[in-house]
VOBA-1610 file (N, C-alpha, C; in pm, whole numbers, padded with zeros to 5 digits, always signed):
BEGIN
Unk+01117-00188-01176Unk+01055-00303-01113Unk+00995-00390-01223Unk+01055-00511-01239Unk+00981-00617-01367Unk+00856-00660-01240Unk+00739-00641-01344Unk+00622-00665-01314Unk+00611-00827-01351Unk+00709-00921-01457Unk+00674-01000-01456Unk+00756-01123-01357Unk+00843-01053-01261Unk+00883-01130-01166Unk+00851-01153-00993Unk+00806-01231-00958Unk+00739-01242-00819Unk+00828-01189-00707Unk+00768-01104-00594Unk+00845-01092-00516Unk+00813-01152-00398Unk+00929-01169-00343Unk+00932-01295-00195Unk+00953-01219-00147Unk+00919-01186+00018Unk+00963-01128+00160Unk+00914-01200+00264Unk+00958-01178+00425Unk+00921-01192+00473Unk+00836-01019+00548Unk+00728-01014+00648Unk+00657-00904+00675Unk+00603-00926+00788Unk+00616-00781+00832Unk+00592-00735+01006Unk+00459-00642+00949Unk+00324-00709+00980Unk+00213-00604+00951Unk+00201-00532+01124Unk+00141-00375+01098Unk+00105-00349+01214Unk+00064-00390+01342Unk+00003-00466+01317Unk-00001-00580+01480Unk+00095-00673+01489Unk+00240-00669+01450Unk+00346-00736+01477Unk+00290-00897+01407Unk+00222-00926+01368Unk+00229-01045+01295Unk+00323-01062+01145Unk+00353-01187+01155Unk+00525-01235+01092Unk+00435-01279+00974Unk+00451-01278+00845Unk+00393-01427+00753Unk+00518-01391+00612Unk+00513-01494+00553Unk+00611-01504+00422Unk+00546-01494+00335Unk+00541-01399+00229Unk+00453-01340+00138Unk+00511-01372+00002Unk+00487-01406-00135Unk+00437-01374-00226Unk+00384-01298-00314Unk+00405-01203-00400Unk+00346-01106-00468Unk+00395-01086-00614Unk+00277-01114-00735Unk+00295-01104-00828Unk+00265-00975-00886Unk+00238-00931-01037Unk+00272-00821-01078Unk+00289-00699-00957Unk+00427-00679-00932Unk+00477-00577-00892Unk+00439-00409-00903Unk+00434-00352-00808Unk+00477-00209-00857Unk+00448-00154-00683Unk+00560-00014-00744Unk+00575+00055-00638Unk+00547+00209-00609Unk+00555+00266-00512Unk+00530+00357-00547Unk+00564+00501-00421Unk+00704+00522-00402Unk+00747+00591-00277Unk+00773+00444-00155Unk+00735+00435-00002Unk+00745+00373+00051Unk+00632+00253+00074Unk+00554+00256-00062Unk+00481+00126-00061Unk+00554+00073-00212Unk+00511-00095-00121Unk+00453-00205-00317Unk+00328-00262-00294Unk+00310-00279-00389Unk+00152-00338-00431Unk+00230-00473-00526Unk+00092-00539-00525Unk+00071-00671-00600Unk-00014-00769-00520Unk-00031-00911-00649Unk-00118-01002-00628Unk-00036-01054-00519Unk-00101-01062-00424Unk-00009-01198-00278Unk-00135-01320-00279Unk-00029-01392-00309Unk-00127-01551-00318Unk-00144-01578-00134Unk-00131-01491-00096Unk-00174-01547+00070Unk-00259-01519+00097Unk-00310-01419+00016Unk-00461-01372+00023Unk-00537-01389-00105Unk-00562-01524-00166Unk-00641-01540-00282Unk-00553-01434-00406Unk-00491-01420-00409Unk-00432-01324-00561Unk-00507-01197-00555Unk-00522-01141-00394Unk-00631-01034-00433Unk-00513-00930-00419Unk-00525-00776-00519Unk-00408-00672-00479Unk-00411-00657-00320Unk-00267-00635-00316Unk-00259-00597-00169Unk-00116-00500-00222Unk-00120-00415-00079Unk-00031-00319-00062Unk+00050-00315+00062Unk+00170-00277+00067Unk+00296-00309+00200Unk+00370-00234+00199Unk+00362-00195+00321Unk+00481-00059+00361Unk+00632-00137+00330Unk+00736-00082+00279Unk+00842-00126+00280Unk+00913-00134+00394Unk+00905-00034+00475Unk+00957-00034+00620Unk+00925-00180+00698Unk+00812-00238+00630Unk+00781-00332+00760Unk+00784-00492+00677Unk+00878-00467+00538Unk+00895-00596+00510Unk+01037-00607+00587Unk+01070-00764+00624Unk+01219-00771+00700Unk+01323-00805+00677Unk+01278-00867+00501Unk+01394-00968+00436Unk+01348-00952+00273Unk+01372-00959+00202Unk+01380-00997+00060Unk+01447-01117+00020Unk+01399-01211-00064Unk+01454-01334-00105Unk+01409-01379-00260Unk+01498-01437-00273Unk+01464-01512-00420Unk+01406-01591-00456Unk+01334-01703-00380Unk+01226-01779-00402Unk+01131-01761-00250Unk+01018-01868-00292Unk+00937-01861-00194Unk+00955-01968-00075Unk+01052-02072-00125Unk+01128-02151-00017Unk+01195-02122+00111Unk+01258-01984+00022Unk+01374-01970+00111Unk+01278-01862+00248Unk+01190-01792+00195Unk+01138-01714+00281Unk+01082-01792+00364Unk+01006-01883+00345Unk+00952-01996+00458Unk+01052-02018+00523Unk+01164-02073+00487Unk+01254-02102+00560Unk+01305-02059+00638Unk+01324-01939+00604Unk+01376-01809+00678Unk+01283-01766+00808Unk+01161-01824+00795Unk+00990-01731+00873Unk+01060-01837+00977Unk+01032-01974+00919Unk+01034-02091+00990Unk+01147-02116+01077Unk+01293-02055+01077Unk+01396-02062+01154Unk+01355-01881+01276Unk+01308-01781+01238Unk+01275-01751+01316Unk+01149-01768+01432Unk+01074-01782+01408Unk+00979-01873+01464Unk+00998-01994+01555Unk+01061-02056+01487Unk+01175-02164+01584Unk+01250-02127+01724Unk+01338-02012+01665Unk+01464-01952+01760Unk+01380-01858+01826Unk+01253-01807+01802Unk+01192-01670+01916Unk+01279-01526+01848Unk+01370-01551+01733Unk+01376-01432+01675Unk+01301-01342+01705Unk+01393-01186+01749Unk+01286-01079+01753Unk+01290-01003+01630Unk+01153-00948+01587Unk+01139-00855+01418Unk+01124-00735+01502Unk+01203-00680+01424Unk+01179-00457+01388Unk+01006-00428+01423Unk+01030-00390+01514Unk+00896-00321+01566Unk+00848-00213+01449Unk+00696-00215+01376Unk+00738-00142+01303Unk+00780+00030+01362Unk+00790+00160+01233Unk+00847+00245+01305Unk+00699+00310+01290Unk+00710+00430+01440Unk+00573+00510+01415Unk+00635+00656+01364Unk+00561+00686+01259Unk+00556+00813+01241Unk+00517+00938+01292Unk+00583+01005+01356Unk+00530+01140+01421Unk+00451+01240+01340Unk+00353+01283+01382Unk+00281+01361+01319Unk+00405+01489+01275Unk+00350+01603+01166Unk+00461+01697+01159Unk+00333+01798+01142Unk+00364+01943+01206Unk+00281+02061+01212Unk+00266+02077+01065Unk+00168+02170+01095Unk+00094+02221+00959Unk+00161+02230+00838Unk+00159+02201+00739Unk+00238+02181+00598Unk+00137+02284+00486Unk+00271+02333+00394Unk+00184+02414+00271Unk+00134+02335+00212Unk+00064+02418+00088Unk-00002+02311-00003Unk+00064+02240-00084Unk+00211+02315-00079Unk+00309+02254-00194Unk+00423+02112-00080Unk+00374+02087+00037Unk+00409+01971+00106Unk+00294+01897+00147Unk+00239+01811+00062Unk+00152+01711+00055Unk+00235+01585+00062Unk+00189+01507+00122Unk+00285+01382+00175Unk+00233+01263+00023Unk+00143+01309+00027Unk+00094+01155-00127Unk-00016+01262-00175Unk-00050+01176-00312Unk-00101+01228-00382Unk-00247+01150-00391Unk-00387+01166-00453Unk-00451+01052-00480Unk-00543+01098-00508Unk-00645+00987-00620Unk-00728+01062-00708Unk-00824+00912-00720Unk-00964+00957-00696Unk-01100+00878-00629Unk-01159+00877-00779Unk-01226+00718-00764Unk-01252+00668-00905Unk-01390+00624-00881Unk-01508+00605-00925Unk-01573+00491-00934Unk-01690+00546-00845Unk-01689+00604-00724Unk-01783+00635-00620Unk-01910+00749-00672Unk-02015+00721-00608Unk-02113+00846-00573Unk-02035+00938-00538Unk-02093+01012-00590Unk-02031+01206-00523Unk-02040+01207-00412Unk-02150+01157-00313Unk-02120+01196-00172Unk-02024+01084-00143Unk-02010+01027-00146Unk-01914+00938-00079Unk-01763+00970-00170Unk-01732+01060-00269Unk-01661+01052-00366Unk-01572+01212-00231Unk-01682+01292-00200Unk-01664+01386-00124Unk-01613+01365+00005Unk-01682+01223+00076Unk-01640+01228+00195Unk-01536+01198+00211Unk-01455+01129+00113Unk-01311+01055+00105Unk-01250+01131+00078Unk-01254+01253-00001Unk-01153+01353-00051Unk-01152+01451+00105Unk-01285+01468+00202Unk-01237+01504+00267Unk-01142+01456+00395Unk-01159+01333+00438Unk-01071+01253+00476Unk-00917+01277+00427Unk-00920+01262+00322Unk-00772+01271+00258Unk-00667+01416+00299Unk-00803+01547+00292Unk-00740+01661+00338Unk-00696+01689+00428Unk-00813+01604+00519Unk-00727+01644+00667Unk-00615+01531+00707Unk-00553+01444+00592Unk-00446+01432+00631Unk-00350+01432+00527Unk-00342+01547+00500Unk-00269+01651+00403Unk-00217+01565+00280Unk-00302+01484+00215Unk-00291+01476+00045Unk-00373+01535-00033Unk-00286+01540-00132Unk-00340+01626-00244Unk-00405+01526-00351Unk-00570+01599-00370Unk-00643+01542-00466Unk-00608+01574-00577Unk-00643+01447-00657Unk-00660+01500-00817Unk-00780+01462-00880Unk-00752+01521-01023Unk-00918+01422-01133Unk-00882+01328-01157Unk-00749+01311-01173Unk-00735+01212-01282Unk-00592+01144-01258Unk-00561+01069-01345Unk-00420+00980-01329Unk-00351+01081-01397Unk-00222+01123-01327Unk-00105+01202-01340Unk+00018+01141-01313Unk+00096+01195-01380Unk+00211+01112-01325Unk+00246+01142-01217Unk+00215+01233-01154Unk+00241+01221-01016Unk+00161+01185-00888Unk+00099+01109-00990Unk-00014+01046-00873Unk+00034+00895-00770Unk+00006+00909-00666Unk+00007+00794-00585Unk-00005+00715-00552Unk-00178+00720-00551Unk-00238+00654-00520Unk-00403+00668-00584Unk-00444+00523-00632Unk-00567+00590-00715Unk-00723+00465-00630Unk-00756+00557-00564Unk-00878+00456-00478Unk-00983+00475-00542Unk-01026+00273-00581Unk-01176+00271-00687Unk-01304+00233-00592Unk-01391+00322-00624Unk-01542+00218-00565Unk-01582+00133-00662Unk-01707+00082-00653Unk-01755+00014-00703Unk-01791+00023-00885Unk-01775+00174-00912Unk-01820+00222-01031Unk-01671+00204-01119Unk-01567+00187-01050Unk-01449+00245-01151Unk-01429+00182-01281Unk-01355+00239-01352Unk-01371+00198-01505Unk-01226+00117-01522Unk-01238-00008-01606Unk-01116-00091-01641Unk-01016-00003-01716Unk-01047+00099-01768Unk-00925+00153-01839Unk-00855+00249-01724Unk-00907+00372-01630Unk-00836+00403-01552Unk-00793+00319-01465Unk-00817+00228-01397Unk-00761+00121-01351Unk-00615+00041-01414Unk-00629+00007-01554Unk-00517-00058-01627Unk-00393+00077-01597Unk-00475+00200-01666Unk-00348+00312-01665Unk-00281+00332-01560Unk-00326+00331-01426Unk-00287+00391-01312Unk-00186+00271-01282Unk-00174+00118-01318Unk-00171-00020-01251Unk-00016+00047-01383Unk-00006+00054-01498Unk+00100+00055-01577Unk+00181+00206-01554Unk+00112+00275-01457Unk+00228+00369-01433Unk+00267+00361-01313Unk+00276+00285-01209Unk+00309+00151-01119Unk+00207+00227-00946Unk+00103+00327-01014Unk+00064+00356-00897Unk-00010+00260-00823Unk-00041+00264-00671Unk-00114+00177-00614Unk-00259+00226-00604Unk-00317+00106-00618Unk-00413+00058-00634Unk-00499+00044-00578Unk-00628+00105-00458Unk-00671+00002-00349Unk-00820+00093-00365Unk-00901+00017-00239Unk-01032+00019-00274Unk-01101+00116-00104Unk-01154+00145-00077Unk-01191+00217+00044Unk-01166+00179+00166Unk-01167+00067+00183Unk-01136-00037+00324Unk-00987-00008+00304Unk-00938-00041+00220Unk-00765-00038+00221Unk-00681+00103+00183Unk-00794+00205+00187Unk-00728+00393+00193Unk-00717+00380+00334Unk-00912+00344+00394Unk-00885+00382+00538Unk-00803+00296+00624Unk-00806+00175+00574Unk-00665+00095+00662Unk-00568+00177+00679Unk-00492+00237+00539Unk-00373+00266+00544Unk-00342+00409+00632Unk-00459+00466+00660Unk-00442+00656+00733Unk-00475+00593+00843Unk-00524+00467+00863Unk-00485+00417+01012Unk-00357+00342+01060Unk-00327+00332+00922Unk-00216+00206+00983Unk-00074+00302+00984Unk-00079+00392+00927Unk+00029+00558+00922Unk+00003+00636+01035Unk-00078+00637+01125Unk-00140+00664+01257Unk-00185+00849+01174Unk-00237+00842+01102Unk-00270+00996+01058Unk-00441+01031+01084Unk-00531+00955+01118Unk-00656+00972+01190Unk-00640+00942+01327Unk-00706+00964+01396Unk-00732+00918+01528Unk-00854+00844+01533
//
């Protein structure tokens, strides 16, 4: 994935809303990408691949594309729901992810969150890490490392978005 080329899509977020996205430095990581989306101020954001609907080469054409469905009442791919799956070993952890920046209690309450929906913690950036969620404390260098080994990126609002938006809490 060239990080220094923008990616265009169009996207079905969980509440079935349509928009034509934008996203600079790239990276991916299993069935997400991350990057800057100028639709939201250049702030990182992260997107299930399942629920982008199109890929395109500029940002024209995706408007264009939003804008002819929108027009016609086009219907988009509902996204898909994932079924829960019974109890898993420790060696079937669905993602990986490793908490940066936070108080210990709150550093705790997130790792336990995470367990009960079967990812595996770490200390530190690994290469087989996933996903690396910062609080407020996190440091610019684990941050840069985790961002250049194309893991995603996100901050507490956007862990617990995502174990909601995977339907894995209730």
């Amino acid at each position: 994935m060239d990080i220094n080329k923008p990616f265009y899509f169009i996207y079905c977020d969980a509440s079935g809303n349509i928009t034509a996205r934008t996203i600079t430095e790239p990276s991916g990581s299993g069935n997400y990408i991350q990057g800057r989306c100028s639709l939201r101020n250049n702030s990182l954001r992260t997107f299930r691949v399942d629920r982008v609907v199109e890929f395109f080469n500029n940002e024209d054409e995706a408007i264009e594309k939003l804008n002819y469905h929108i027009k016609n009442k086009t219907l988009f791919p509902k996204p898909k729901n994932k079924s829960k799956s019974k109890s898993k070993s420790k060696s079937d952890y669905w993602m990986s992810i490793c908490f940066t920046g936070f108080k210990k209690q709150d550093k705790e309450r997130l790792a336990e969150i995470a367990l009960k929906t079967n990812m595996d913690i770490k200390k530190s950036i690994t290469i087989n890490l996933n996903i690396l969620c910062y609080g407020y404390n996190a440091g610019p260098v684990k941050l840069k490392k985790a961002r250049e080994q194309g893991v995603m990126i996100m901050d507490e609002g956007q862990f617990i978005s995502l174990l909601k938006d995977a339907e894995l809490i209730k």
